[in-house]
Steps between C-alpha positions, in 0.01 A plus 500: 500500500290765669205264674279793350515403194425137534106441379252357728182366339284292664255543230756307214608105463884419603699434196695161776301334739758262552701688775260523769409181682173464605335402798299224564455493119530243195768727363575329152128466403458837644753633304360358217158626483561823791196594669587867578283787696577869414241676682217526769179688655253360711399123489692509142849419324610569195777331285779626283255424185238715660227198581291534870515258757303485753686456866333152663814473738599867639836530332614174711281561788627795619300803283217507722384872408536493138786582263636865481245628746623934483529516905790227552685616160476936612631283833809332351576778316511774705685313746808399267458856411680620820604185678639203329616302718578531886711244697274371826802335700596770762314760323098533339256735320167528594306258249542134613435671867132606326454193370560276801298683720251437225508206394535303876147712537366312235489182666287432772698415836766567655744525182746791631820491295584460131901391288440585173722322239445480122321172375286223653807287452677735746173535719509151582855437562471800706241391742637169516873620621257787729319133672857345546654835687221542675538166693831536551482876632250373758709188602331230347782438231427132431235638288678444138229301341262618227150307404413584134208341340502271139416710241555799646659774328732787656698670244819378334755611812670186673285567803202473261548193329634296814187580686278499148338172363522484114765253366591692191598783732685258688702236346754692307645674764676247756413448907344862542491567902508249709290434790166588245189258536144556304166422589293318199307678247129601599414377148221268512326424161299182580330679789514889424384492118359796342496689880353837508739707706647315807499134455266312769722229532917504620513669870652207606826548273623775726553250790793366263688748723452335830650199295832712409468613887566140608723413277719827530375607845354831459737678707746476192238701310538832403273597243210333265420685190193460269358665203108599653397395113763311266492671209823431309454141546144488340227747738474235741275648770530397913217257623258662770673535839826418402702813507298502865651185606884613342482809776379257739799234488718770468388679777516179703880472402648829505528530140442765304282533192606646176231573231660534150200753371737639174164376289210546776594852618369812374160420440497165294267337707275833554689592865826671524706193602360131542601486911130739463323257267572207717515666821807329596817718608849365386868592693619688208355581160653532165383688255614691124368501158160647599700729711631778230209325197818366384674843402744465660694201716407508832405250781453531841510270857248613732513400872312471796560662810760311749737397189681898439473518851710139614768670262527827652504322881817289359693781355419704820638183734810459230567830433443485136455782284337309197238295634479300158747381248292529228370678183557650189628766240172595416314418820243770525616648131320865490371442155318159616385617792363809345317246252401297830311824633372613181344114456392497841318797458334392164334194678379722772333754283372268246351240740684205288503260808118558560420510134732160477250326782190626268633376222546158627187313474502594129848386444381189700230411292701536131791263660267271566311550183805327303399153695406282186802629295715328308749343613439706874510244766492768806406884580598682846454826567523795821480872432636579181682184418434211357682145383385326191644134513490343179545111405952428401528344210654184558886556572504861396382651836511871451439517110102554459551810760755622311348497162123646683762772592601585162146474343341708778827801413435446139057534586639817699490360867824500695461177776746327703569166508749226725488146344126431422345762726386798371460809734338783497571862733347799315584866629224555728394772253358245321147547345196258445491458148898464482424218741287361271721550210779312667303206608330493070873495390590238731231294432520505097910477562478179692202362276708563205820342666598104448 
């Protein structure tokens, strides 16, 4: 059949839903009742039956700028327009050159080199395999061991869930990597309650590390890798001074320092990456979603200077002519990276970081405005996130969140939930009285719900 002649209408319900297996997704019930989106602009979706919903969750955290914002789409376009696809092993094209010279300018410090690769997932698994050669290029191969953290998400990859923390994630899929240890969860209701921002209380759980030191001796450890701010897991937000005290014991040891920033990059906490907001400065940095506005898959590894450079030394002393056996098919993929510096650009002109940070204090004070609600039994919030933690029903953990999420769609607000946590990400376009309207919804949603 000529491929011409085959429709495509985004716009029009599937007659089978069956086929396609969905991630991360109740797929019968789904299938049953389909929530489907055929359109958006702005802060908005719209669905097949034509009905508005309001974005509270930026796509899934990665539409920073807004849906179908004209620069990025002329971008993508005229790009697969006259270059489709390029190969980047032994060969290149100019864009993911552009954008890595960007894009390590971006972040304060001495961030000099960038892999690009196309997911988080990849990102992470990526910069963990990047920690691993780099010891071993340098002469210090006894460092094999990872340090992860409970409750810590990193994509779906093997690399990702061995060093990641959520059970769910875990438990289907057999021993993962070996040699993988994780720090506990900086969770800490009884103390940190209702926090504004960083939690006053917690420091002290970063020292786990010099425990896994002893008991592993640190010069078995390669790498330690932490999301800045959970967000998958629930928005759970680092206690004052404890990123500071991660760089610290890691410094002490040798070991580098991997922050997962897929969710706080690109301006979700009102600074380009959260290594600024913090003012702490990983090893390596991964990074996607936020990096194209979701167009298009992309992610990214940014390095400091010394880690490039420990490969190049090797492969000079060993003669080598590839100095790293890694990467991908699409790694640096011209459309992507064209939507990478069309994004990039968008946040420049438009101020969305520094209208993020403005916008902050209000979002601050509507969070917190849902203390009193039913059935909400915590609110945390940084930048332009928040978590709403709401009561389980006894033996049924997961189920209230689930059904706030399909009364909130149905009330026209799109939210994202993981078991009873609701969370909240909006693209940093976001205005006032759409704040306001998210925050109404969610209120009469939950007051409504049993």
């Amino acid at each position: 059949m000529d491929g011409s002649a085959l429709p495509i209408n985004a716009d029009a319900a599937p007659n089978n839903l069956e086929p396609f297996w969905m991630p991360f997704t109740w797929n019968r019930h789904f299938k049953k009742d389909p929530l489907l989106l055929a359109s958006a602009e702005g802060m908005y979706y719209r669905t097949v039956e034509g009905k508005e919903v309001l974005d509270g969750t930026a796509g899934l955290w990665c539409c920073n700028a807004g849906h179908r914002r004209e620069p990025i789409v002329r971008a993508v376009q005229e790009t697969v327009e006259h270059l489709d696809y390029a190969p980047t092993f032994q060969l290149g094209h100019p864009l993911p050159f552009e954008l890595a010279s960007r894009l390590s300018a971006m972040v304060p410090g001495d961030y000099d080199h960038v892999a690009f690769c196309n997911s988080g997932s990849e990102a992470v698994d990526s910069a963990l395999k990047i920690a691993l050669a780099y010891h071993r290029v340098r002469g210090d191969s006894a460092r094999t061991r990872l340090i992860g953290r409970e409750r810590g998400y990193h994509g779906t990859g093997f690399g990702g869930i061995s060093v990641g923390g959520i059970v769910k994630n875990r438990m289907f899929f057999g021993p993962l990597l070996n040699g993988v240890d994780h720090l506990r969860s900086t969770h800490d209701p009884e103390r940190n309650s209702y926090s504004r921002g960083e939690p006053e209380h917690g420091a002290e759980f970063a020292d786990e590390l010099e425990r896994l030191c002893a008991l592993h001796d640190p010069s078995t450890i390669a790498a330690v890798i932490v999301e800045p701010v959970a967000g998958s897991t629930g928005v759970l937000i680092p206690p004052k001074g404890y990123l500071q005290r991660l760089r610290e014991i890691c410094d002490k040891h040798g070991i580098l320092l991997i922050f997962d920033e897929v969710i706080t990059g690109f301006g979700r906490l009102g600074t380009g990456f959260a290594t600024e907001y913090f003012g702490v400065q990983p090893d390596i940095i991964t990074c996607a979603k936020g990096l194209t506005n979701g167009v298009v898959p992309m992610g990214a590894v940014i390095c400091r200077k010394g880690i490039y450079d420990s490969f190049m030394e090797w492969a000079d002393e060993t003669g080598q002519t590839i100095e790293l056996f890694h990467g991908y098919t699409y790694s640096g993929h011209p459309v992507a990276a064209a939507a990478g510096l069309a994004t990039l650009g968008l946040y420049q002109q438009e101020g969305l970081f520094q209208r993020a940070a403005e916008l902050a204090p209000y979002w601050e004070e509507a969070v917190h405005g849902l203390k009193g609600t039913r059935h909400v039994i915590d609110l945390r919030n940084l930048g332009l996130i928040a978590g709403i933690e709401l009561e389980s029903r006894p033996g049924k953990v997961g189920q209230r969140a689930y059904e706030a999420f399909r009364k909130a769609f149905e009330a026209g607000l799109l939210i994202r939930v993981t078991a009873d946590i609701i969370a909240l990400s909006p693209p940093l376009i976001v205005e006032k009285p759409e704040i306001d309207r998210m925050f109404q919804t969610l209120r009469d949603v939950l007051e409504a719900l049993d």
